[in-house]
C-alpha positions as CSV (number, residue, x, y, z in Angstrom):
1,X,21.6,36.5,18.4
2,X,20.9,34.4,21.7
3,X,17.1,34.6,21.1
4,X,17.2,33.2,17.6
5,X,19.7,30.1,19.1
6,X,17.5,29.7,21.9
7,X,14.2,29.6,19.1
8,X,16.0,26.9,17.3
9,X,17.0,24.8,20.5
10,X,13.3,25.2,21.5
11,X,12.3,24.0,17.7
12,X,14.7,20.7,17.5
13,X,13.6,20.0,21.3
14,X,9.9,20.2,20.0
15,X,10.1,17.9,16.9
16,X,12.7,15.6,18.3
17,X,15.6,16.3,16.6
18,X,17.6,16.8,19.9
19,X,16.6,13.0,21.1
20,X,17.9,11.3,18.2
21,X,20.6,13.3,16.7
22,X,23.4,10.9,18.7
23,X,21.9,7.9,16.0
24,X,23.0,10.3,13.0
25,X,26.4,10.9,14.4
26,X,26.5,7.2,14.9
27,X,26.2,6.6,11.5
28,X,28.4,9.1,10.5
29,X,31.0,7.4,12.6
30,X,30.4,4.0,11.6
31,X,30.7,5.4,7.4
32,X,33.8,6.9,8.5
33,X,35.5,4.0,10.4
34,X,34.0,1.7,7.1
35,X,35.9,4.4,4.7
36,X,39.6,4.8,7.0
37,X,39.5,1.5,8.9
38,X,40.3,3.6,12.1
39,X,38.5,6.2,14.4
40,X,40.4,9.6,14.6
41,X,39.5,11.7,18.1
42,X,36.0,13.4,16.4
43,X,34.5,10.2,15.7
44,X,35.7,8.8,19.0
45,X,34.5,11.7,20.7
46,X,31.0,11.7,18.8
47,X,30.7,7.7,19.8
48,X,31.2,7.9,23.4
49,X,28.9,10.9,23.6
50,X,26.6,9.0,21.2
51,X,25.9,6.0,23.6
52,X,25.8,8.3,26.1
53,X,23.1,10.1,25.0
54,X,21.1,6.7,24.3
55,X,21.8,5.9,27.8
56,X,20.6,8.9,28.9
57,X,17.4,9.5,26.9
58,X,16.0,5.6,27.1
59,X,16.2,2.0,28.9
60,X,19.8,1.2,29.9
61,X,19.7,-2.2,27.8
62,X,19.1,-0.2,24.7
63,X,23.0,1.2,24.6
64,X,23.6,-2.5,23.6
65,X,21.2,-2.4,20.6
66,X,22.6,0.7,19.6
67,X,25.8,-0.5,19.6
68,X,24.6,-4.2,17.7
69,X,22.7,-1.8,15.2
70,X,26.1,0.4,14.6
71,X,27.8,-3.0,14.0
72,X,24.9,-4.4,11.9
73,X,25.2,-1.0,9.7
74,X,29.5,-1.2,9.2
75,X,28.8,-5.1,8.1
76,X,26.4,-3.7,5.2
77,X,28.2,-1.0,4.7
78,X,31.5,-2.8,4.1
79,X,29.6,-5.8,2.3
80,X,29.7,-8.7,4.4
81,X,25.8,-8.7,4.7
82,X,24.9,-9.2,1.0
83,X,22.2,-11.6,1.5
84,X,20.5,-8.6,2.1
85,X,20.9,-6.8,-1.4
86,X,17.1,-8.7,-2.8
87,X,14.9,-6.8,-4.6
88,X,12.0,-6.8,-1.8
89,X,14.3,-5.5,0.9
90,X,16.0,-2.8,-1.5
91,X,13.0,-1.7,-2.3
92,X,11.9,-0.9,1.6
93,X,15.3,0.8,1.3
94,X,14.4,3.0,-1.3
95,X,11.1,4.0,0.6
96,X,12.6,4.1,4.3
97,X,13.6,8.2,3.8
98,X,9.9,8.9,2.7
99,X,8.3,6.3,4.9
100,X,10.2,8.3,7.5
101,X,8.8,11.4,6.4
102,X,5.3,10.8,6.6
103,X,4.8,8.0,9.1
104,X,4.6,9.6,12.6
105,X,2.1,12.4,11.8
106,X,0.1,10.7,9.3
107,X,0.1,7.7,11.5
108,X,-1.5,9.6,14.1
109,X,-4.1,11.3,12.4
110,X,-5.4,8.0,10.9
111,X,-5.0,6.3,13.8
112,X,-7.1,8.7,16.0
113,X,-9.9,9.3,13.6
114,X,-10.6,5.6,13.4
115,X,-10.5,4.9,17.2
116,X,-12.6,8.0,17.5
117,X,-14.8,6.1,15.1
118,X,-15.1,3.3,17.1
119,X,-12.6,0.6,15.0
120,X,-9.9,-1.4,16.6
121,X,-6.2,0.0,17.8
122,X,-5.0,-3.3,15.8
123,X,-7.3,-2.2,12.8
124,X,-6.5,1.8,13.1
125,X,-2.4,0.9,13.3
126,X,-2.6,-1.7,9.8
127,X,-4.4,1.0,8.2
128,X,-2.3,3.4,9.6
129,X,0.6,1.2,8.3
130,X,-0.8,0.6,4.6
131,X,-1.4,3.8,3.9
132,X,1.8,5.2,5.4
133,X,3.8,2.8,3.4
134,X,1.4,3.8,0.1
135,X,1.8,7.3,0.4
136,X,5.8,6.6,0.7
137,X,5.6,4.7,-2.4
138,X,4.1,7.7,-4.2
139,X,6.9,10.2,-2.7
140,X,9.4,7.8,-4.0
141,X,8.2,7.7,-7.8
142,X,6.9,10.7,-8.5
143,X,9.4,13.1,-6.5
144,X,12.4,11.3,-5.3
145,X,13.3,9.5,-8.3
146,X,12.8,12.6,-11.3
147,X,14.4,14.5,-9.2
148,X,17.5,11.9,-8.4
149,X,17.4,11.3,-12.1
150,X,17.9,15.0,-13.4
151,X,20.6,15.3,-10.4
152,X,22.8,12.4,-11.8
153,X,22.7,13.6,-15.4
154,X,19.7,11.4,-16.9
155,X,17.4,14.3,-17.6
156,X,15.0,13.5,-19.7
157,X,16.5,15.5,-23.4
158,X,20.0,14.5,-22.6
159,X,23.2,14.1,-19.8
160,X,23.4,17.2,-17.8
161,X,26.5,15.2,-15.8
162,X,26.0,15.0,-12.2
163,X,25.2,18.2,-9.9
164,X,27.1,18.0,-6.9
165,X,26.2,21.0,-5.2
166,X,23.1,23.4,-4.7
167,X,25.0,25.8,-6.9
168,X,25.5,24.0,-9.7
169,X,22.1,23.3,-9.4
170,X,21.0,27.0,-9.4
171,X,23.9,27.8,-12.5
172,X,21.7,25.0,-14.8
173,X,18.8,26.7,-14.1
174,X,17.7,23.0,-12.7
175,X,16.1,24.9,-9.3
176,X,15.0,27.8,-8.5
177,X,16.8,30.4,-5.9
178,X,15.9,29.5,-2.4
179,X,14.2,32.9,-0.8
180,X,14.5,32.9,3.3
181,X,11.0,34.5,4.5
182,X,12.2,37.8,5.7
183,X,15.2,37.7,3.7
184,X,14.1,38.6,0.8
185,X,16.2,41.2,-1.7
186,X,14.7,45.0,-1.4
């Protein structure tokens, strides 16, 4: 149906998805080229496209930084930047998926109400920062890792081996069956 494609074009458009999807498919080539040591023709296509796109969609100089960062990310990917592995910087790591979660609208809000309440931009953004970064931290214990533990087998009561795929998930009774508004069974 053209009306539900054009819906979710509209959707990614609105939350930005569209604007930085070429970054995923850089990293996705950069995994890949770290795994085969070579670039078949999807992940040369999805590269050339990819710095396109950055060139299209921001300052011209940032194509290099995109590329630098895609080089940055196959030297840690293929270990030659292991003077990065210490605790404090794994750690950010470990929170960068939730930070990432919460950061832009939570940012906002916090960041508004206090300059509507007369403080500082420089004191609304550390706030802003601080509890973005708290708020991450509690995503990280108290959902992220139970859930990554019972997904690699250390449920608490014994191994359950890992679960590689929604399904296997749903057979072990680990989750329950994902329901689609509108789709559910009559």
């Amino acid at each position: 149906d053209y009306g539900a494609v054009k819906l979710l074009k509209q959707e990614c458009e609105r939350v930005g998805i569209t604007e930085w999807v070429h970054c995923f498919g850089l990293g996705y080539v950069v995994l890949r080229f770290s795994r085969l040591g070579r670039l078949g023709p999807v992940e040369l296509g999805l590269l050339v496209l990819g710095l396109l796109r950055q060139y299209q969609v921001s300052l011209h100089w940032s194509v290099i930084l995109l590329a630098a960062f895609a080089l940055i990310l196959y030297l840690a990917v293929t270990g030659r930047m292991r003077f990065l592995a210490t605790a404090p910087l794994l750690y950010l790591g470990a929170l960068s998926y939730p930070l990432y979660l919460v950061h832009s609208n939570l940012g906002y809000v916090i960041i508004r109400g206090l300059e509507a309440n007369r403080f500082s931009a420089d004191l609304a953004i550390g706030v802003a920062t601080v509890v973005a970064f708290a708020l991450a931290a509690v995503i990280h214990h108290l959902v992220e890792d139970p859930v990554r533990t019972v997904l690699l087998g250390r449920a608490p009561g014994g191994a359950l081996g890992p679960v590689r795929s929604y399904g296997e998930a749903l057979r072990g009774s680990l989750v329950e069956p994902l329901v689609i508004p509108g789709q559910e069974k009559r």
